[in-house]
C-alpha positions, 0 to 999 in steps of 0.5 A: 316859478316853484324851486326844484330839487335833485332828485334821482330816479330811475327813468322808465320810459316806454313806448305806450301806444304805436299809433292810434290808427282809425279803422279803414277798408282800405290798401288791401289789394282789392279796393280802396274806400276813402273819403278824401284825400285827407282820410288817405294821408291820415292812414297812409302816412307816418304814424305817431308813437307814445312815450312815457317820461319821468319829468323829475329824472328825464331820459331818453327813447329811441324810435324805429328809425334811429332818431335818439331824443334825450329830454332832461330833468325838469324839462317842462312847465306847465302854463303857470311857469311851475315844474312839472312832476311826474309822468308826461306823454311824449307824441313823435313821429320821425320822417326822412324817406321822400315817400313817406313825406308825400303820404304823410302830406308834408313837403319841403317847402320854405314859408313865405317863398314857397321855394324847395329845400333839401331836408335831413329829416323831419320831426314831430312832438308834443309833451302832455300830462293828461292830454294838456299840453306842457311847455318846455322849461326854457327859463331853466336852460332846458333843452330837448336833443334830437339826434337824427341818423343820415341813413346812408346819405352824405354829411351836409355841414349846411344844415340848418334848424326850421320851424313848421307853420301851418294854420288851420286849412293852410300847408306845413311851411317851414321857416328858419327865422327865429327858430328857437332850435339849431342843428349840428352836424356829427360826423361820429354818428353819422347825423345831426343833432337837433336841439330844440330850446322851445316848442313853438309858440304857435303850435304848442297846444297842437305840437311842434314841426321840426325839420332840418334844412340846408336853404342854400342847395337850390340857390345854385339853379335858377328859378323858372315857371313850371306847369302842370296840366291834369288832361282828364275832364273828370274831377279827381280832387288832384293833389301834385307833388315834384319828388326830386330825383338827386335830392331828398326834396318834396314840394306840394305844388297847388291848383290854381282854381282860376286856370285848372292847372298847378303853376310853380314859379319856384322850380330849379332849372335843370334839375330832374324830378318827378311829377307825382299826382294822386287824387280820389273819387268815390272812394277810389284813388287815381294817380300819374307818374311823370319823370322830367327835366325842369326847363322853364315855361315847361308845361307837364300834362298828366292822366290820371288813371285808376290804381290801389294803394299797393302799387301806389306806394310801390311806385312811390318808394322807388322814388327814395 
């Protein structure tokens, strides 16, 4: 690894790109034009925003939102251990409204349990110089600080660091073991600081998932066997999302090909929560909204019905 030296610069950062929005005849009121659902979260859901950094002197950029992330000089490496000089594109999207989880496609669901946890918040990034990735100058002691608002909600010293993994066709899962990151609750500001010591080496050529989580909230309702039922005869390619009513929580809940229905062994009973499905054919969207009190064996039946990307996202932020 080549030696650096101190050098003081001026760090310029700015915001280089907003998004990079594909063009779409769709959420306009008057008719939607999807081809999947994948097509409906990639232009729905949260969008990435670029930033520029100055690798030798670091800096820091605030987001829309609130998050702060602070970046130190001589942050990163490239693939060959040595520094990094010179400007470097930072990709972040930040998401903490339930709503904005859900169209986004990324729940809160624990990996290898599949169970709910309750997040303060959820955070993606990616370093690249010229579009090739950067790893994080871990040897140097460098690490990248994410202070996450509260956004009006209560303090919650359980907070812990998580690490998403997702393979190719597989769901954004979150995992606490290993993570090279932790979280600490501020109540100055009021937040959490997230620091992150490396990006994950499973994703580091596409980014890193960031989430933090308090694994133990749902510990305190047992576990039971919910159900649920599309009665529609037509296939709307459904997906099922639980939105949690007292809670920030979302769980994707998958088909079961086999049955047709979407079983979850993992929902806290007792608990209220909305059964939220949406799903797409020949362009259009369907969705059903289902309040209900989780008890278990209980199977929910839904109907899905013809709606518009407005009145969807109206229906669902009342959720937050």
């Amino acid at each position: 690894m080549k030696t650096t030296r101190l050098i003081l610069f001026v760090c310029i950062i700015s915001c280089i790109s907003c998004s990079k929005d594909k063009t779409y005849n769709a959420g306009n009121g008057t008719g939607d034009h999807y081809v999947s659902l994948l097509d409906f979260y990639d232009y729905n859901g949260v969008k990435s925003r670029f930033f520029t950094i100055n690798a030798s002197s670091g800096g820091n950029f605030t987001t829309q939102q609130g998050t702060v992330v602070t970046i130190p000089a001589y942050a990163f490496i490239n693939n060959t251990g040595d520094s990094v000089y010179g400007n470097v594109t930072i990709e972040f999207k930040d998401i903490y409204k339930k709503s904005d989880m859900l169209l986004s496609d990324k729940n809160t669901a624990q990996y290898g349990y599949g169970s709910p946890i309750k997040s303060a918040g959820e955070f993606y990034i990616r370093a690249s110089v010229n579009n090739q990735p950067v790893l994080m100058n871990y040897f140097g002691s460098k690490v990248i600080r994410v202070t996450q608002p509260a956004l009006l909600a209560e303090m919650d010293p359980a907070m812990e660091a998580f690490i998403g993994v997702q393979g190719v066709d597989d769901p954004l899962l979150w995992r606490n073991d290993s993570v090279p990151g932790s979280v600490t609750p501020d109540s100055t500001l009021p937040g959490y600081i997230f620091t992150l010591y490396q990006f994950s080496p499973i994703q580091s050529d596409s980014g890193t998932w960031c989430n933090s989580d308090n694994q133990i909230y749902f510990a305190a309702y047992p576990q039971v066997i919910l159900t649920m039922h599309q009665t529609n005869v037509e296939d709307y390619n459904t997906d099922v999302f639980l939105v949690f009513k007292t809670v920030k929580s979302i769980v994707h809940v998958y088909k079961d090909n086999a049955s047709g229905n979407y079983p979850y062994n993992y929902a806290p009973d007792g608990l209220e929560c909305t059964v939220v499905a949406i799903g797409e054919k020949d362009g259009k969207i369907y969705s059903s909204f289902t309040p209900i009190t989780i008890i278990n064996n209980l199977t929910v039946n839904f109907t899905m019905a013809s709606t518009t990307t407005p009145d969807f996202k109206a229906a669902l932020e009342a959720l937050n």
